[in-house]
C-alpha positions as CSV (number, residue, x, y, z in Angstrom):
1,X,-9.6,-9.8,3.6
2,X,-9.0,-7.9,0.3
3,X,-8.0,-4.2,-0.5
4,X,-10.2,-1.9,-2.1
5,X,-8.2,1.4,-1.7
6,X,-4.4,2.0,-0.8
7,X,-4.0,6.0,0.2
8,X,0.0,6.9,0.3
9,X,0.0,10.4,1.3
10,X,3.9,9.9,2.3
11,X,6.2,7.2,2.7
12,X,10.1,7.7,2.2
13,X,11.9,6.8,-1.2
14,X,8.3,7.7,-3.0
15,X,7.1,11.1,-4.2
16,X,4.4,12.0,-4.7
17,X,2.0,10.1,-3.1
18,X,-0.5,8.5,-4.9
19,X,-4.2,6.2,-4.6
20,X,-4.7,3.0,-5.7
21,X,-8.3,1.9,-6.2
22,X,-8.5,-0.4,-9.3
23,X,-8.2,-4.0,-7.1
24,X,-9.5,-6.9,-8.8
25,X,-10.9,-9.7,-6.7
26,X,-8.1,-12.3,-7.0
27,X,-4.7,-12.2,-7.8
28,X,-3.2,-8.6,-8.9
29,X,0.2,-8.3,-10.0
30,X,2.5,-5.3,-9.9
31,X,4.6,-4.7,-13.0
32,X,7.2,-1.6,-13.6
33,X,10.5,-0.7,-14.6
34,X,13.2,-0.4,-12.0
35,X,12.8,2.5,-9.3
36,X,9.1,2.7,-10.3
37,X,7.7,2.1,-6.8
38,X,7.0,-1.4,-7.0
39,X,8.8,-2.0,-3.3
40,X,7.3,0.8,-2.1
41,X,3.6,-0.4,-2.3
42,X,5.1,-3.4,-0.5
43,X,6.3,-1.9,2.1
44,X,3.1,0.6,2.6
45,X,1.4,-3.1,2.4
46,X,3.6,-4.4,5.3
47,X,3.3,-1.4,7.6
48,X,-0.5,-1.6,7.0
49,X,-1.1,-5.1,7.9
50,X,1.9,-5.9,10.7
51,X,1.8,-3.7,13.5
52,X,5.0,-5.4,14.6
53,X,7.2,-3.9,12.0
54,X,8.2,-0.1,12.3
55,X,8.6,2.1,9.5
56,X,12.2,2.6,7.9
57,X,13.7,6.3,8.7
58,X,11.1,8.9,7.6
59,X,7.3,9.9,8.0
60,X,4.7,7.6,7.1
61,X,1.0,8.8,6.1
62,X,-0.8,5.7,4.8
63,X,-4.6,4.3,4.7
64,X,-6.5,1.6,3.5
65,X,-9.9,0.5,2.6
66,X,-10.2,-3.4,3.7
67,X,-13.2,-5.6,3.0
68,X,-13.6,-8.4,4.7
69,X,-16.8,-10.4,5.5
70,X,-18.7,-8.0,3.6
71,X,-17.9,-5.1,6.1
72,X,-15.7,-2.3,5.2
């Protein structure tokens, strides 16, 4: 499965939201100074992908373009 589009209209601790869309097709790293947002995209990632685990206090508006198999 791999990510072509991360949509964060809200997530607590990270304003304002934001679109990622430049994915490469292997490894992609995430670089930034301190309180930059860096955690944040991983835990958008988390809530996206494990059903099990509940967001943190706070609203949560998230969506996600997946491609996997060559389906959308």
């Amino acid at each position: 499965m791999r990510l072509e589009r991360l949509v964060i209209r809200q997530l607590p601790g990270l304003r304002p939201g934001f679109t990622l869309e430049c994915f490469g097709q292997g490894i992609n790293l995430v670089t930034g100074p301190n309180a930059s947002g860096k955690s944040s995209l991983i835990r958008a990632l988390r809530y996206l992908i494990d059903d099990t685990c509940p967001p943190s206090a706070g609203a949560v508006d998230l969506g996600a373009v997946l491609w996997s198999d060559h389906e959308t």
